[in-house]
N, C-alpha and C positions, 0 to 999 in steps of 0.2 A: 458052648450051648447057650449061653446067657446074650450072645449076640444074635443069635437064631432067632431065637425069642422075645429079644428087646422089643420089636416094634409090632407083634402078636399081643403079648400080654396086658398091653393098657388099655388096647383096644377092647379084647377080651373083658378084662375088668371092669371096664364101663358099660360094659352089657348083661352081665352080671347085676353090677348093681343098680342097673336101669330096672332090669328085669324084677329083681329082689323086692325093689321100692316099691314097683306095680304093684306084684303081689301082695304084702300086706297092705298099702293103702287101697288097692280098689280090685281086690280078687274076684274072677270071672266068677257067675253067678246062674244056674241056668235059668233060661226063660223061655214059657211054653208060647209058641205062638201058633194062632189058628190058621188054619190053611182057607183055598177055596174048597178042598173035598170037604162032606158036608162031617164026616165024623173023624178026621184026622188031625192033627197037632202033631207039631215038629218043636223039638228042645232044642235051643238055640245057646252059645254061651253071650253073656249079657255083659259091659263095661257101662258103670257108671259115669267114668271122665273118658272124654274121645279127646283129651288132651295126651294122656299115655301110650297110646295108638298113635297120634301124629308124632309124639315127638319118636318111637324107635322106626316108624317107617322113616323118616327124616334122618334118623344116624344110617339105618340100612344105605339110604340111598344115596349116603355122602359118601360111601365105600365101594359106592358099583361106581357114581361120578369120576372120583379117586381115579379107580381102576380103566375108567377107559380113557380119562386123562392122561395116564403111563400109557394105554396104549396107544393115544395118539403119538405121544412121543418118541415111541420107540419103533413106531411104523417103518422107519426106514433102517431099520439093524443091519447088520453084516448077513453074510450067506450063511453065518452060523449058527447064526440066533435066528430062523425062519417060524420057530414057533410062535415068534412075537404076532406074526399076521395072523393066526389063528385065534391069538389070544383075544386081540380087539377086534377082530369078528365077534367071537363070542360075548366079550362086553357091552357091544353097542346093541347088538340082537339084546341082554336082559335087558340093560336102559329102557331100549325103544318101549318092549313087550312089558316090562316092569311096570311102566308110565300106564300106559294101556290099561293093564290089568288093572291096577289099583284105580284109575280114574273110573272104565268100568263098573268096578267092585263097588263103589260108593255113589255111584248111581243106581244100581237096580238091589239095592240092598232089602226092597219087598219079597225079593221071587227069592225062593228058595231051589229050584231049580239052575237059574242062572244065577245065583253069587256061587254056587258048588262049580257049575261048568265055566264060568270065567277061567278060575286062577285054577282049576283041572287044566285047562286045555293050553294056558297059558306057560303053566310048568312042564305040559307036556312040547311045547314050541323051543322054549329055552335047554331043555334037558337036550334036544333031538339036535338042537342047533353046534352047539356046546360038542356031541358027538359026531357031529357033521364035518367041522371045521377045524 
């Protein structure tokens, strides 16, 4: 069991206490922001440092890198291992769509309409891909 999880757990752990540190140094806060309707306000959750934010989207996305780095690698497996082509299908689709999203997402960060359908529609590409392939 302890070999299963050797290369899970550290991982884990530093996400954890990524996580942890966020939290008490700079816990989400709401904030009410006005709309264009004339008598509406949407709660928003608020971060002080958008250094915490970049650094866990940057471990995330050292793990999808990772992952489709194995799967370039293993593109050419045996006839036994053909799951492997499905796998880095489904990797390179988050990558791409991941990039997207998130570049996206930090552009139109006014609309509160489109920062929801971004990464809706974007999880909804990756989930459908992911069972596609």
């Amino acid at each position: 069991i302890n070999a299963e999880y050797g290369g899970i757990a550290p991982a884990l752990l530093i996400e954890i206490i990524l996580l942890v540190v966020w939290t008490v140094v700079d816990p989400l806060s709401p904030l009410t922001v006005d709309t264009d309707f004339v008598l509406e306000k949407n709660i928003v959750c608020h971060s002080n440092y958008n250094a915490f934010i970049g650094v866990y989207i940057t471990y995330m996305c050292i793990f999808v890198v990772f992952g489709a780095f194995l799967a370039y690698g293993t593109r050419q497996a045996a006839e036994l291992f053909q799951e492997s082509q499905s796998i880095g299908l489904s990797m390179y689709v988050t990558l791409f769509v991941g990039f997207v999203i998130i570049s996206l997402s930090l552009i139109v960060q006014n609309s509160l309409i489109a920062s929801i359908m971004i990464p809706t529609y974007g999880i909804l590409i990756i989930i459908t891909s992911c069972l596609l392939y």
